[in-house]
C-alpha positions, 0 to 999 in steps of 0.5 A: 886103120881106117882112113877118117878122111875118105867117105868110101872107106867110112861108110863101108866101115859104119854100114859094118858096125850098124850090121853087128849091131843089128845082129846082137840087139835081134840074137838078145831079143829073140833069147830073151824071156817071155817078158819081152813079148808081153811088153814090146812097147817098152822094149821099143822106148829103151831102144830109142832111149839107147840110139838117142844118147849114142847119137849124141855122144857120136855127135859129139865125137864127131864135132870134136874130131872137126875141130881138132882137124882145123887151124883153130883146133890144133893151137895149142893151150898156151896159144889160147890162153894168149888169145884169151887173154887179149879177149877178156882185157878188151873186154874189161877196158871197154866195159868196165862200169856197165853190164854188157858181156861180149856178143859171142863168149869166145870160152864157148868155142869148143871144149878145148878152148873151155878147158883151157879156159877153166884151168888158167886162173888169170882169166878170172882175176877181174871181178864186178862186185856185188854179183850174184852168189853163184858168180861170185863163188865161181870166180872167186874159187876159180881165181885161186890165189891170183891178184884180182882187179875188182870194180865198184860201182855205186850204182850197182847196190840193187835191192839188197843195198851197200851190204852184199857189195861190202861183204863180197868186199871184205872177202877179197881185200887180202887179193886185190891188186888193182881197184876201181871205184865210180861212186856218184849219181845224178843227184851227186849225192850219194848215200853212204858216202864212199867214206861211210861206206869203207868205214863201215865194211872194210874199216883198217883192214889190210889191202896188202896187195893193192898197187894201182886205184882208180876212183871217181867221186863227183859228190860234192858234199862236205864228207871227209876222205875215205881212209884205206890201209894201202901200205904197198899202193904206187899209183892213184887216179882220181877224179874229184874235189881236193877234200875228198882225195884219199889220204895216207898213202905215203907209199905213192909214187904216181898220182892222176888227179883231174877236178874243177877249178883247182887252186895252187894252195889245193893242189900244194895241201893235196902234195904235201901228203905224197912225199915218195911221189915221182910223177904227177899229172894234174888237170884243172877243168873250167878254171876261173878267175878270182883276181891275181891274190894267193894265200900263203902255204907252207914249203912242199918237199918232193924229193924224189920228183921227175916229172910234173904236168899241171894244167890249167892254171892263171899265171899268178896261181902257177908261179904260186905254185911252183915257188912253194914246191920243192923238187929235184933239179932234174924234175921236168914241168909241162904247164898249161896257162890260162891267160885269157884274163890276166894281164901281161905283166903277170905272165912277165913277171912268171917268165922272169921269175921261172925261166931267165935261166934257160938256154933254149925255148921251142915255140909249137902249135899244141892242143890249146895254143902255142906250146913253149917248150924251155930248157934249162941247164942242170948238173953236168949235160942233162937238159931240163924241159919245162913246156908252158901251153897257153890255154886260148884260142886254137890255131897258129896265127902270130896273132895268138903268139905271146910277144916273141921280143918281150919272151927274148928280153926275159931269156939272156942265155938262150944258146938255141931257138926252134920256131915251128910255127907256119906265120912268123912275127913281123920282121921288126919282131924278130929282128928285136927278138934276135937281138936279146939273144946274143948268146944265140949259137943255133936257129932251127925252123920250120914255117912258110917261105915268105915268113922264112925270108923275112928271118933272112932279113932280119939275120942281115942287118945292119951296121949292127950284125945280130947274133954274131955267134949264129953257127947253125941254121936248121930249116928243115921242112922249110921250102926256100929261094936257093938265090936268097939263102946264098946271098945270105950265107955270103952276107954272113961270110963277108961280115966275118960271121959266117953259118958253120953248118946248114941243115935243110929238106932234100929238093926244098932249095927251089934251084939246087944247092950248087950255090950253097955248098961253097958258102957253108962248110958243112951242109946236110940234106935231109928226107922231108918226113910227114913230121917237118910238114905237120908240125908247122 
């Protein structure tokens, strides 16, 4: 055998071959007939005709002998299509509404990689309707039979209008598993509508495989939904008016909604047509006030309900909401409040009406404002959260902090509070605050030291002791005075309430905890993570 890898050995090997080769063409051409000698020329253009197409066939010997001999080479076809896979993903999440293909297509790298491109069919399942004929053909017939993603956009129509777009459509209805329809332009008026334009392709034809749509309608015109049969379909995004939702999907289970200044009585019409759902997220942009009057509506029944994220509604239109809905007692709410022109009575009246039960409230800095995070009791231990952001200026000044004594008086049966927040409320605040919390059993928080010394404080009053059922302090990602916390936890001592348990950050007591450990019977050091810090 011939040793490929050594240039000594190989060019003696080829110099052989071009030798024996010299050879038969000279011995051919000196037996052949007296034609040969009439027409040399010829000869000579046959000749190199021949050296042409063997030089590129050795080339192309040659390239894939180097390619097979490097990492990339030698992966193997399952290995490729893996990476493949990834490519095109990235590619499709990026690119999904405009035209742009990759800079290098990386089918193209070497014909292996092509054929194993070519011979995995769920490398060609997403698909940008209309295309041209040739391009839809080839991904079409190269899916084979695979689910196919298909984007829709109106404004890819071209010179042949909506027609080629809805026969490519049709064809592919059956295979479709994932849909994704952007139709709006400029003007925000589009023509066909997305309502005339599955009426009049698609009409009742089957979506039999369809699970997951996603759809961006911004026209703002007073057309009906779009009615598709989707009787297997289990998620829906949507962006866009209440009017123009999709309905008679009853098979769903997840459902994305964002649009401007919805209502409580839009939200509870476009529910009330979803009865398997078990999530929800709702976002209301731009909200704008019209006064504190709602109007009636009828009960909306989700039993099967867990989790709700509404955001952002006023007070008023939240609290409307949320009567009107029927759900599961395990259901978990994440709110966002508008309350920027509202009085306070409305947003009194919605703790009181919502929340008196909850046992424990968590105050955080969130996107918007303060996060208020409220749990309430359910069937046997489970915990049910119910977070309320309310959507006004940013930051973490108590200033912005909705009044921690009147939140306190509307929560009786508070057992635990968790401040994270870096300024407190005044002392009186809190001393205020703590004592509608008699129940209070457990205090977590994370804050500045001074405003953490003013919690002592208001912990240490008297005659009348607060929180006399207080058993545990967590101030972790707190830094404190070690002198203080053990004058503290003395206090409590000699009042014949004592902290059972004391949960700080490893090196956050300024001298130690010597003096701590014979004050408290349980203490726990904890390592300070990046979490305890950015979280106040």
């Amino acid at each position: 055998m011939v040793d490929l890898f050594t240039p000594a050995s190989l060019s003696g090997e080829l110099s052989k071959l071009c030798a024996a080769f010299e050879l038969n063409a000279t011995n051919i051409i000196a037996t052949g007939d007296s034609e040969v000698c009439q027409s040399p020329e010829d000869l000579k253009d046959l000749l190199k005709q021949n050296f042409l197409q063997i030089q590129t066939r050795l080339a192309q010997v040659l390239n894939e002998r180097h390619n097979s001999c490097t990492a990339i080479g030698r992966l193997s076809d399952e290995l490729i299509v893996e990476i493949l896979r990834y490519v095109v993903n990235d590619w499709t999440a990026r690119n999904v509404h405009n035209h742009q293909r990759p800079e290098v297509s990386p089918f193209l790298v070497c014909r292996k990689w092509r054929t194993a491109a070519m011979n995995e069919r769920l490398l060609w399942n997403k698909m940008r309707i209309p295309a041209s004929l040739a391009r839809f053909a080839t991904l079409r017939d190269r899916n084979k039979n695979a689910p196919l993603e298909i984007c829709l956009n109106y404004n890819d129509f071209g010179s042949e209008g909506p027609g080629m777009m809805g026969d490519h459509l049709r064809q592919l209805v059956p295979r479709i598993s994932y849909l994704d329809i952007s139709w709006h332009e400029e003007s925000w008026e589009c023509d066909p509508t997305m309502a005339n334009f599955f009426a009049t392709y698609i009409g009742q034809q089957e979506f039999s495989c369809l699970k997951s749509l996603r759809v961006d309608d911004l026209n703002c015109g007073a057309e009906p939904p779009f009615v598709l049969n989707t009787p297997v379909l289990q998620q829906l995004m949507f962006y866009g008016r209440p009017l123009g939702m999709p309905n008679y999907m009853t098979s769903l289970v997840n459902l994305e909604w964002e649009w401007f200044n919805l209502t409580a009585a839009e939200i509870l019409d476009v529910l009330s047509g979803f009865p398997q759902l078990r999530t929800c997220v709702i976002s209301s942009e731009m909200p704008e006030f019209h006064g504190d009057e709602v109007d009636p509506h009828f009960p909306v029944q989700l039993k099967y309900l867990e989790s709700l994220t509404v955001e952002t509604l006023f007070a008023h239109e939240m609290s409307h909401l949320l009567e009107h809905l029927e759900t599961p007692s395990h259901t978990v709410f994440d709110l966002v409040i508008e309350k920027t022109l509202e009085s306070n009575d409305v947003l009194e009246r919605f703790f009181h009406d919502r929340l008196a039960l909850s046992d424990g409230l968590t105050i955080s800095p969130g996107d918007k404002g303060f996060l208020y995070a409220f749990t309430l009791p359910s069937q046997g231990s489970l915990r049910i959260p119910v977070k309320i952001e309310f959507d006004g200026p940013r930051g973490s000044d108590a200033r912005q902090l909705y009044s921690l004594p009147n939140l306190a008086s509307y929560l009786p049966n508070l057992s635990l509070i968790d401040l994270r927040i870096s300024h407190l409320p005044s002392t009186l605040d809190l001393m205020q605050a703590l004592r509608s919390s008699p129940c209070l059993i457990e205090v977590r928080v994370t804050t500045d030291t001074y405003d953490f010394e003013r919690l002592l404080t208001a912990l240490e009053n008297t005659p009348d002791i607060l929180c006399p059922l207080l058993q545990i302090l967590d101030c972790r990602g707190t830094k404190f005075s070690s002198i203080l916390m053990s004058q503290f936890l003395g206090f409590r001592q000699e009042k014949g309430v004592p902290i059972q348990e004391l949960k700080i950050s490893t090196g956050f007591a300024n001298a130690g905890t010597a003096d701590l450990i014979p004050r408290v019977p349980k203490l726990h050091e904890y390592v300070c993570n990046r979490e305890d810090i950015q979280s106040v």
